[in-house]
Backbone as CSV, one residue per row, in Angstrom:
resi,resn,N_x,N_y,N_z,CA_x,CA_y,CA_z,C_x,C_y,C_z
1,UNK,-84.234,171.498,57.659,-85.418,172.032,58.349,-85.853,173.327,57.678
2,UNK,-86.973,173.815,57.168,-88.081,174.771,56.744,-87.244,176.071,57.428
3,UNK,-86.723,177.209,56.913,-86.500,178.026,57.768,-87.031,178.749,58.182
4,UNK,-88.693,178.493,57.810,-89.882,179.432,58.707,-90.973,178.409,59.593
5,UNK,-89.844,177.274,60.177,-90.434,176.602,60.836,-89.925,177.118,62.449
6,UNK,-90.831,177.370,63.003,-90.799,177.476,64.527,-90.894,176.588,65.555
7,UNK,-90.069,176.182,65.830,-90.351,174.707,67.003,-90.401,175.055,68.803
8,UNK,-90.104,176.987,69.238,-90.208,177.130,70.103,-91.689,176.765,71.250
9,UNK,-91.269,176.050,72.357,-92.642,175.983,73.036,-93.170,177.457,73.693
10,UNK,-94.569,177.675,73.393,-95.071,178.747,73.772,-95.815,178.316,75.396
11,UNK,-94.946,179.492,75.861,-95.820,179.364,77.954,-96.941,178.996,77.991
12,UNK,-97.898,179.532,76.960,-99.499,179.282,76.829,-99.496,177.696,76.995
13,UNK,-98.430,176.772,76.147,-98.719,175.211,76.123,-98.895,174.566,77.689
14,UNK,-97.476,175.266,78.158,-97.485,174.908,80.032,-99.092,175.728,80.966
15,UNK,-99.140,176.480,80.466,-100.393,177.424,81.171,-101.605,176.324,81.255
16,UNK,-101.973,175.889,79.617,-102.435,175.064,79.619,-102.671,173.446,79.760
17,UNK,-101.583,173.095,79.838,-101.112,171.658,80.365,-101.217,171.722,81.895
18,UNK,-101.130,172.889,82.592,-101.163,172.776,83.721,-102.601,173.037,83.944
19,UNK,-103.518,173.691,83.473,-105.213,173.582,83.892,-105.966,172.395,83.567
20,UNK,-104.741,171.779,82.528,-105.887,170.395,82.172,-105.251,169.339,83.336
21,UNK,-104.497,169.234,83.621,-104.119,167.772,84.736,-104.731,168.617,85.963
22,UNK,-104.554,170.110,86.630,-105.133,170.464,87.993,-106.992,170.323,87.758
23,UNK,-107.375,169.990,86.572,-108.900,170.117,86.110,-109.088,168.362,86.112
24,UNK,-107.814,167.528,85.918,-108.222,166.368,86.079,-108.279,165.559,87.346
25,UNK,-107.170,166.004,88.133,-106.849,166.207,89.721,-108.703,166.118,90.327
26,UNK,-108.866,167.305,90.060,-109.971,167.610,90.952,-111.007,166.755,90.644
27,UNK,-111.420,166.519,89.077,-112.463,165.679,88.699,-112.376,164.099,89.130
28,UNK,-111.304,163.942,89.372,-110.767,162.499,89.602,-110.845,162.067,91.317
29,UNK,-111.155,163.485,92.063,-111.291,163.368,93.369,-110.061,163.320,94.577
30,UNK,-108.953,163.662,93.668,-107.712,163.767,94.130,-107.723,164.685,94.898
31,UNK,-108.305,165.978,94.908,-108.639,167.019,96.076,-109.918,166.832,96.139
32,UNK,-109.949,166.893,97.444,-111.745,167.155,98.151,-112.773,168.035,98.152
33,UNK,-113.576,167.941,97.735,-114.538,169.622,98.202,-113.890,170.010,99.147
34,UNK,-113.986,171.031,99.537,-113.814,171.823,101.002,-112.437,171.879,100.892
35,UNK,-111.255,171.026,100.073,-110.071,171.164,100.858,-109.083,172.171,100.389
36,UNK,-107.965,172.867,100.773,-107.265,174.043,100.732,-105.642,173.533,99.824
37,UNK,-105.980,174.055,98.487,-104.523,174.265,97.905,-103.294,174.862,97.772
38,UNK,-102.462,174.086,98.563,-100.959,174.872,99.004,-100.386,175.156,97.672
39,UNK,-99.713,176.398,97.454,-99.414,176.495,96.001,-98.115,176.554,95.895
40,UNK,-97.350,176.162,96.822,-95.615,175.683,96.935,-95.411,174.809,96.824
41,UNK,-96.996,173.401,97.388,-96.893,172.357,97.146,-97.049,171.994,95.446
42,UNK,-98.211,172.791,95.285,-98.518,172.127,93.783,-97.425,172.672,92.657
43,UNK,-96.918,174.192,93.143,-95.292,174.243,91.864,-94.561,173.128,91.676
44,UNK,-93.939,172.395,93.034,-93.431,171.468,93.462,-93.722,170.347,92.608
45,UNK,-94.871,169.766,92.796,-95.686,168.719,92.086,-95.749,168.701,90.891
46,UNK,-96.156,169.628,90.388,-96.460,169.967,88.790,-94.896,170.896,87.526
47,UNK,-93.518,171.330,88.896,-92.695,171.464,88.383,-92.683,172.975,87.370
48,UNK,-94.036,174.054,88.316,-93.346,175.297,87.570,-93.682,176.168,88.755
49,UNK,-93.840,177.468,87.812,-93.501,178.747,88.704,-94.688,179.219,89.487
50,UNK,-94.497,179.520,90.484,-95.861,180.547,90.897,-96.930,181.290,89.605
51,UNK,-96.040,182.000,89.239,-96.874,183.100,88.473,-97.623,181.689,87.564
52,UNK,-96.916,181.048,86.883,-98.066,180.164,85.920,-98.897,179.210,86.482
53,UNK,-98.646,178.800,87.724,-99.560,178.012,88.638,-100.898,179.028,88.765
54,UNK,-100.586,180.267,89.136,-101.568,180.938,89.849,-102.594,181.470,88.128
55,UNK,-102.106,181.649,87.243,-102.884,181.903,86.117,-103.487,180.523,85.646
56,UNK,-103.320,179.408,85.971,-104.109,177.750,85.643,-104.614,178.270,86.482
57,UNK,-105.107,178.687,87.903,-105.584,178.564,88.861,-107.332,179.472,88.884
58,UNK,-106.211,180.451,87.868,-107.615,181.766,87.427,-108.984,181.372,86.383
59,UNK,-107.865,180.591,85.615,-108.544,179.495,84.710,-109.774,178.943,85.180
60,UNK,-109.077,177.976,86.145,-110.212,177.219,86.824,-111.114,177.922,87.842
61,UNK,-110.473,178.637,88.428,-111.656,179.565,89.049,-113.099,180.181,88.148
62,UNK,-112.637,180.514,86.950,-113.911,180.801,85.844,-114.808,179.794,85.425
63,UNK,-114.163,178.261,86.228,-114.802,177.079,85.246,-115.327,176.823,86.770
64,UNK,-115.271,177.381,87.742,-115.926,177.160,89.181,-115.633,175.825,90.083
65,UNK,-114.395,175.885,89.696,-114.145,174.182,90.493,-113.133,174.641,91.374
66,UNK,-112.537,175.734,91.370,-111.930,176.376,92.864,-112.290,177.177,93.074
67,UNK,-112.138,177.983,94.585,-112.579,178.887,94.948,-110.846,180.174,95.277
68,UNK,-111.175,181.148,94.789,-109.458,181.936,95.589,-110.207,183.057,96.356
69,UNK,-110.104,182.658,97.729,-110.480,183.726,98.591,-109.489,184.442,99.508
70,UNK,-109.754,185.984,99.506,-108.374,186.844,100.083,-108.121,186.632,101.329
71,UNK,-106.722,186.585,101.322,-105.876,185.781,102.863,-106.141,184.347,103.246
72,UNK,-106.879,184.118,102.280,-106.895,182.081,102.222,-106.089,181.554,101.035
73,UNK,-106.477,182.079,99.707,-105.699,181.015,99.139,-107.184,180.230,98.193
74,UNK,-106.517,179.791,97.292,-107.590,178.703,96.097,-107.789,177.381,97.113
75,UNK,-109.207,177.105,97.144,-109.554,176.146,97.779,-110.446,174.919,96.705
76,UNK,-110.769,174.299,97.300,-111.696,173.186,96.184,-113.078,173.690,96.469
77,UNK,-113.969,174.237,96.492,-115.561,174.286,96.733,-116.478,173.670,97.264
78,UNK,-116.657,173.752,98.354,-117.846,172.423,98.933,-119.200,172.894,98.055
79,UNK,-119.605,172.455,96.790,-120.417,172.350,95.987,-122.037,172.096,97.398
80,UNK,-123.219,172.633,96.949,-123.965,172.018,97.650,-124.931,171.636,96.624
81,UNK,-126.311,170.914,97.582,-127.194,170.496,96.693,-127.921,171.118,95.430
82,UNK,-128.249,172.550,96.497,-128.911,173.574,95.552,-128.379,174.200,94.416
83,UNK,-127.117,173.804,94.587,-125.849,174.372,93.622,-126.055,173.185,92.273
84,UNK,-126.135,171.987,92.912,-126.213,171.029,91.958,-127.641,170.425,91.439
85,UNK,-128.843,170.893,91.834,-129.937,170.808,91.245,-130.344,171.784,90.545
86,UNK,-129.447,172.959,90.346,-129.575,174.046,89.887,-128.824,173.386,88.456
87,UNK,-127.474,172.795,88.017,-127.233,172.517,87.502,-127.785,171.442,86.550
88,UNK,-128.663,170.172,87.516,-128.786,169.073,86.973,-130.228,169.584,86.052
89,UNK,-130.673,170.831,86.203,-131.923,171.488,85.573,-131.478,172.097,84.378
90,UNK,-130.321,172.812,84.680,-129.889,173.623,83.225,-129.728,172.530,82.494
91,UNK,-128.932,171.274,82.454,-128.787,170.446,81.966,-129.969,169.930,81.245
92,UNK,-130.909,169.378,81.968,-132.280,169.350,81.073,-132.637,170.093,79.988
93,UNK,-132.602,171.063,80.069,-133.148,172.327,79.052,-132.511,172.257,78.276
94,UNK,-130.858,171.780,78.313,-129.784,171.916,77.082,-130.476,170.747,76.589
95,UNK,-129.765,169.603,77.115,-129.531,168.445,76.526,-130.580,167.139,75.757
96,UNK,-131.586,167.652,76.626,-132.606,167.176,75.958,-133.263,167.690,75.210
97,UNK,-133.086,169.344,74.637,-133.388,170.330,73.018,-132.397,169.428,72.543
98,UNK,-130.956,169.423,72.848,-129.918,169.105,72.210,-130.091,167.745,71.402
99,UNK,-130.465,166.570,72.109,-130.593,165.489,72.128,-131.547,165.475,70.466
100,UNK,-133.155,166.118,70.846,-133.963,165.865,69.915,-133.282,166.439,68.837
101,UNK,-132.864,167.678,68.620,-132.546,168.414,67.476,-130.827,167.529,66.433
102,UNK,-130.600,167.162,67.386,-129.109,166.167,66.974,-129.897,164.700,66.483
103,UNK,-130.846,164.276,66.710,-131.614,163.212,66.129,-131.727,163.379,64.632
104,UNK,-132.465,164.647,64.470,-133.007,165.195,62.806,-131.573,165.954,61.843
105,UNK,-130.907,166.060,62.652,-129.311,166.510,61.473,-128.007,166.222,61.749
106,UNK,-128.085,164.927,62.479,-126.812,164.644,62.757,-126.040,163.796,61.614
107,UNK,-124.692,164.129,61.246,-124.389,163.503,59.823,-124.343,162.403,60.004
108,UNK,-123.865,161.417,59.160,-123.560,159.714,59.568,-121.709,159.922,59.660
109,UNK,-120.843,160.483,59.149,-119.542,160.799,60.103,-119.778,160.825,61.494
110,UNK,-120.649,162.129,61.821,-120.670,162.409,63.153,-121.011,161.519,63.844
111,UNK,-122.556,160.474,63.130,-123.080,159.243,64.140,-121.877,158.549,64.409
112,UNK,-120.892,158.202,63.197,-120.358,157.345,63.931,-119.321,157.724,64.731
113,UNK,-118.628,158.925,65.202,-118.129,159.169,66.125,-119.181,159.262,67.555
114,UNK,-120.419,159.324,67.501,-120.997,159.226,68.362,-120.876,158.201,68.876
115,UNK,-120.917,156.991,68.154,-121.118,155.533,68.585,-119.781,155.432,68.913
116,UNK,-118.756,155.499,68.162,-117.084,155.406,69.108,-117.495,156.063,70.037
117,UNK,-117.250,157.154,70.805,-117.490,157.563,71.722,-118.215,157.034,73.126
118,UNK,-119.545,156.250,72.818,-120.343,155.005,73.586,-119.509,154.071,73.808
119,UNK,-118.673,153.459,72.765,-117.596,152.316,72.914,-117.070,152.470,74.271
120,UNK,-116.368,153.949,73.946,-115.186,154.580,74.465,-115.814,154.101,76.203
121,UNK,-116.735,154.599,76.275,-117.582,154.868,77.603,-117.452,153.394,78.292
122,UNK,-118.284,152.165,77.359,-118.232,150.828,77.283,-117.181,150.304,77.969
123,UNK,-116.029,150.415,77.403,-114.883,150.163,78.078,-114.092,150.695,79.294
124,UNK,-114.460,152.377,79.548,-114.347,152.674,80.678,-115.235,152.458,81.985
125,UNK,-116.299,152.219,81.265,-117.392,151.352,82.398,-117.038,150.133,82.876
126,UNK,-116.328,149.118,82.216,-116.208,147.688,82.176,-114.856,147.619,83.234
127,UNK,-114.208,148.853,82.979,-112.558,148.394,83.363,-112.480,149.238,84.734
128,UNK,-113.827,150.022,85.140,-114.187,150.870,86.444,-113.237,151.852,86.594
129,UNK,-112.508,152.199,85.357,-112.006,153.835,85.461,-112.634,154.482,85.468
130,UNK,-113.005,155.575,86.688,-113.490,156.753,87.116,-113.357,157.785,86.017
131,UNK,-112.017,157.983,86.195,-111.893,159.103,85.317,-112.166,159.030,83.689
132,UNK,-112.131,158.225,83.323,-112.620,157.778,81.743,-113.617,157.707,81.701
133,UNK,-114.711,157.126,82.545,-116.005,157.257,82.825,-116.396,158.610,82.299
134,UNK,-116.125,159.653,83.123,-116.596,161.162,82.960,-115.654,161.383,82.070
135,UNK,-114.655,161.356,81.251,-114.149,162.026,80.088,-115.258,161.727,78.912
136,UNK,-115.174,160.211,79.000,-115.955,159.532,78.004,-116.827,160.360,77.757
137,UNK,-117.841,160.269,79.042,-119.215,160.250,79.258,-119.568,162.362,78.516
138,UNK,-118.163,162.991,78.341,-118.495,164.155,78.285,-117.898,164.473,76.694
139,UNK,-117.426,163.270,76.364,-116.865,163.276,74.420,-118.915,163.061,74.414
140,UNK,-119.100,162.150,74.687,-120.726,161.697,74.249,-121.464,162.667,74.482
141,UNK,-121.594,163.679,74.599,-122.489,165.277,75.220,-122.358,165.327,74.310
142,UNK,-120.516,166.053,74.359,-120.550,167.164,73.081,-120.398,166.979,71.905
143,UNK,-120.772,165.933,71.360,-120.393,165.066,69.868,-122.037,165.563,69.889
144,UNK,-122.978,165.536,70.894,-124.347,165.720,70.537,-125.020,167.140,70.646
145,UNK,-124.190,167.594,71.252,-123.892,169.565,71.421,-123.437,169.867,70.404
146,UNK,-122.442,169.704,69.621,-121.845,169.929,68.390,-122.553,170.012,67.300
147,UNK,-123.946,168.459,66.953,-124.380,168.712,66.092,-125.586,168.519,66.019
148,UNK,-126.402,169.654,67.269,-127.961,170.166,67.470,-128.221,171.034,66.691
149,UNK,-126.771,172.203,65.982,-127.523,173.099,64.959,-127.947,174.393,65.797
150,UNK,-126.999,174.583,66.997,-127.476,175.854,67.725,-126.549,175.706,68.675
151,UNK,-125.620,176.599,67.658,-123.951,177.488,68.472,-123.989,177.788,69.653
152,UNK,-125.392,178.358,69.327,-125.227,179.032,71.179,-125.732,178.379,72.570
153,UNK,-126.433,177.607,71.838,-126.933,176.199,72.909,-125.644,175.430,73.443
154,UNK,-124.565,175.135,72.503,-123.380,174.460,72.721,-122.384,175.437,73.197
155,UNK,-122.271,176.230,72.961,-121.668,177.938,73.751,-121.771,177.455,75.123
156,UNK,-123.534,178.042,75.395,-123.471,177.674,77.095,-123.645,176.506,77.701
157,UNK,-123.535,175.387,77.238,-123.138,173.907,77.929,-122.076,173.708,78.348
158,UNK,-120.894,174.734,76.876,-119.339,174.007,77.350,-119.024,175.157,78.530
159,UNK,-119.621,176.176,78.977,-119.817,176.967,80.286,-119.989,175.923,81.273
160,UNK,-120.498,175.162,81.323,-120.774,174.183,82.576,-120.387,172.496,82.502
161,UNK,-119.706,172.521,81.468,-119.165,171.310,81.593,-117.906,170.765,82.924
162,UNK,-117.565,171.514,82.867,-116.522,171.033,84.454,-117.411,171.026,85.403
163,UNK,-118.260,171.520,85.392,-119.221,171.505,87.259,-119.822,170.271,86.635
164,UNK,-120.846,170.106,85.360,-121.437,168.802,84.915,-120.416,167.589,85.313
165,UNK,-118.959,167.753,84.870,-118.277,166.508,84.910,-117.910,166.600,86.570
166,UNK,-117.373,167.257,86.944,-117.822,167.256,88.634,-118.675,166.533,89.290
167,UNK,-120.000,166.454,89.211,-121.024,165.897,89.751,-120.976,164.368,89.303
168,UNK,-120.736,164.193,87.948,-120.807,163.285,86.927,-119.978,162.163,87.835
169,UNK,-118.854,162.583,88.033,-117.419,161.792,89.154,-118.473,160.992,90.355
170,UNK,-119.280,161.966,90.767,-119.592,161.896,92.183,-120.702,160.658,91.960
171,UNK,-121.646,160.790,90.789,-122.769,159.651,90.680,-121.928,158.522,90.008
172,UNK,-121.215,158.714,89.526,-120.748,157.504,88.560,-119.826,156.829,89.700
173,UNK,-119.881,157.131,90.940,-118.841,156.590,91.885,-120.016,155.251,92.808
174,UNK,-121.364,155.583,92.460,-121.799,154.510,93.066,-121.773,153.478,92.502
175,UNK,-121.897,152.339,92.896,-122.235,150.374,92.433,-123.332,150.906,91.403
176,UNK,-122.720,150.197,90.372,-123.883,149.928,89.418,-124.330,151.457,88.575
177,UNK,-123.596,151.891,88.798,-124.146,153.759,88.174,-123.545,153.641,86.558
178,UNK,-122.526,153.407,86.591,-121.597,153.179,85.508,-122.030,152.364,84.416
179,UNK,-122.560,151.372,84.586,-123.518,149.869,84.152,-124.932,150.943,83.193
180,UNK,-125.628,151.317,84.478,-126.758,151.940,84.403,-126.748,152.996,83.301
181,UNK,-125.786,153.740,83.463,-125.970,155.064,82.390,-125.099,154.687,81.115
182,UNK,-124.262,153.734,80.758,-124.426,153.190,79.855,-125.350,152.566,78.626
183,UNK,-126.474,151.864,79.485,-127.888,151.786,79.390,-128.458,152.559,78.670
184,UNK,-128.568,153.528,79.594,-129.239,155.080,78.719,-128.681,155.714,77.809
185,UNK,-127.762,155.899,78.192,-126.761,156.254,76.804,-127.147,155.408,75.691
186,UNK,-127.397,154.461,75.382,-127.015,153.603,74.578,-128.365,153.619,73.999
187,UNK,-129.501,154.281,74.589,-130.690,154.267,74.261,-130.955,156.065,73.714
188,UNK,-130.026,156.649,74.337,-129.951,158.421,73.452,-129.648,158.017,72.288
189,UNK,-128.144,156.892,72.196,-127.689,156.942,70.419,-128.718,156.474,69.859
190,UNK,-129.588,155.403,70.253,-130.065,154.535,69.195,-131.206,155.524,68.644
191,UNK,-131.955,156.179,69.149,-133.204,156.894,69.268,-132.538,158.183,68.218
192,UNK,-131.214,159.018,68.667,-130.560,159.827,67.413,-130.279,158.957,66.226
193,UNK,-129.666,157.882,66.317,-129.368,157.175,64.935,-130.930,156.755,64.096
194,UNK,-131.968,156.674,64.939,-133.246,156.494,64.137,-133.660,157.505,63.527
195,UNK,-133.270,158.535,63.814,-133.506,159.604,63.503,-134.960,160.121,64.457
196,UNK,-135.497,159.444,65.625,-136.487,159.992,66.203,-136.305,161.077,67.118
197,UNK,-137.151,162.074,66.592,-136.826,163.497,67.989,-137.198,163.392,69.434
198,UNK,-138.722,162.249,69.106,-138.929,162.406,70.570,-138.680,161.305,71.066
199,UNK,-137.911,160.158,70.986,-137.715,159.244,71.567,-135.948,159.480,71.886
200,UNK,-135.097,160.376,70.898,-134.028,160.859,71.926,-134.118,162.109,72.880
201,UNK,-135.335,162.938,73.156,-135.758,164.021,74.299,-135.979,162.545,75.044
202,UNK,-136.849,162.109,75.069,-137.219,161.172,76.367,-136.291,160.547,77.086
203,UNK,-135.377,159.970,75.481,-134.339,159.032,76.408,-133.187,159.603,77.062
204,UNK,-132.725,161.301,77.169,-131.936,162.119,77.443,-132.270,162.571,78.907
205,UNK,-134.035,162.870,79.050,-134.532,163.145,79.854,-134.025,162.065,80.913
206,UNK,-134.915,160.976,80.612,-134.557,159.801,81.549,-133.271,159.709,81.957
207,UNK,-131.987,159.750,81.461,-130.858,159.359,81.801,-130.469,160.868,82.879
208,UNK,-130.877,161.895,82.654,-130.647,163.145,83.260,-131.438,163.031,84.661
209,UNK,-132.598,162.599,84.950,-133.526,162.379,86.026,-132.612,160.987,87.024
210,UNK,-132.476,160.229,86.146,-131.696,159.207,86.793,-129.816,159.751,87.459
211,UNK,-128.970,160.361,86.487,-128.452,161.140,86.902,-127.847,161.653,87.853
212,UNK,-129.311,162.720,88.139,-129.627,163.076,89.017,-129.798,162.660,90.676
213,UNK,-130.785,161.726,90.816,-130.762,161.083,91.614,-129.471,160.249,92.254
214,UNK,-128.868,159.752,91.147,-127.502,159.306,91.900,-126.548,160.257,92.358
215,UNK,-126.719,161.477,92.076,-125.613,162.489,92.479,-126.628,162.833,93.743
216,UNK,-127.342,162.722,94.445,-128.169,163.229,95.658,-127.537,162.390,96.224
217,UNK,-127.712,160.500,96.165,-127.311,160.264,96.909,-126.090,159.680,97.107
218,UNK,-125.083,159.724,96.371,-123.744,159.934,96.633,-123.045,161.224,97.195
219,UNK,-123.921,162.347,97.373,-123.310,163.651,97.904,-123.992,163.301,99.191
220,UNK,-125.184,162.718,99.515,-125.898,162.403,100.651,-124.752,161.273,101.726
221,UNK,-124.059,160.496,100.941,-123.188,159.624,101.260,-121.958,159.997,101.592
222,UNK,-121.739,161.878,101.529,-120.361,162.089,101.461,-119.493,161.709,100.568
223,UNK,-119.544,161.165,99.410,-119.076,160.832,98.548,-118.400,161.588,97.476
């Protein structure tokens, strides 16, 4: 063995292993809006210490998918509408600049990780995993965030990608949503792979308006 090889695990790996499964937990619907996280339970569960539970916890509090309020404790967020039409708008403004500008310089490497990525989706649509659904569905963003050609456009998207994939859970949970935005999706790549600007704004738009609407009424549904 290399004797300037280091094989010690660094806390940061657990810090972070533990924000990505409590970040998948929540997206997956395993905790509820509104509901209250015991944090003796989740050491328990997840097999570490307070102190590194409660720093995943700070984590996610910055990414807004818990709430830690004094003498309560980290809770899940009852998200509301205005909270989420507020979102499903920023989204517009990104993704559909994003969309057109990723049409005119996206490499053909990158296309074709774009198109894996659709696959990816394809199959999590077909096989009605939830949670692959919205992983998928958020490799296919940022493969198109990545290469719009404006850092800072993709800066503040990956700011709101957990509340995006949040909502994302909630519409993709109705009949036929999954089917549907496949659809559109499949009509963003083709329109970037043509290289047309305004026929992937339109078709970004559309899938964002549609979206939309299904997250109204699946939050309308309690869902």
């Amino acid at each position: 063995m290399p004797a300037d090889l280091n094989l010690r695990i660094s806390p940061r790996t657990v810090q972070q292993e533990t924000v990505d499964k409590l970040r998948l937990a929540i997206l997956s619907g395993l905790f509820q809006p509104g509901s209250r996280l015991v944090e003796s339970q989740l050491c328990a569960q997840l097999g570490i210490s307070r102190p590194s539970l409660r720093e995943a916890l700070r984590s996610l509090e910055a990414e807004r998918l818990i709430e830690i309020v004094p003498n309560r404790g980290p809770s899940i967020p009852a998200l509301s509408w205005e909270e989420a039409t507020a979102i499903y708008e920023v989204r517009e403004l990104l993704e559909v600049e994003a969309a057109g500008r990723c049409a005119s310089r996206i490499p053909a490497e990158q296309l074709r990780e774009l198109e894996r990525s659709l696959l990816a989706f394809e199959e999590a649509a077909a096989s009605h995993d939830s949670l692959a659904q919205v992983t998928t569905a958020a490799d296919f963003y940022s493969i198109i965030l990545a290469n719009c050609g404006n850092p800072i456009l993709e800066e503040v998207h990956r700011g709101l990608v957990a509340r995006i994939s949040f909502f994302r859970g909630r519409s993709m949970s109705l009949e036929g949503r999954a089917q549907s935005s496949l659809a559109e999706m499949r009509d963003i790549y083709e329109s970037i792979a043509a290289g047309d600007e305004k026929a992937a704004r339109k078709a970004s738009k559309k899938h964002l308006l549609k979206a939309k609407a299904a997250a109204k009424v699946a939050m309308e549904n309690g869902v």
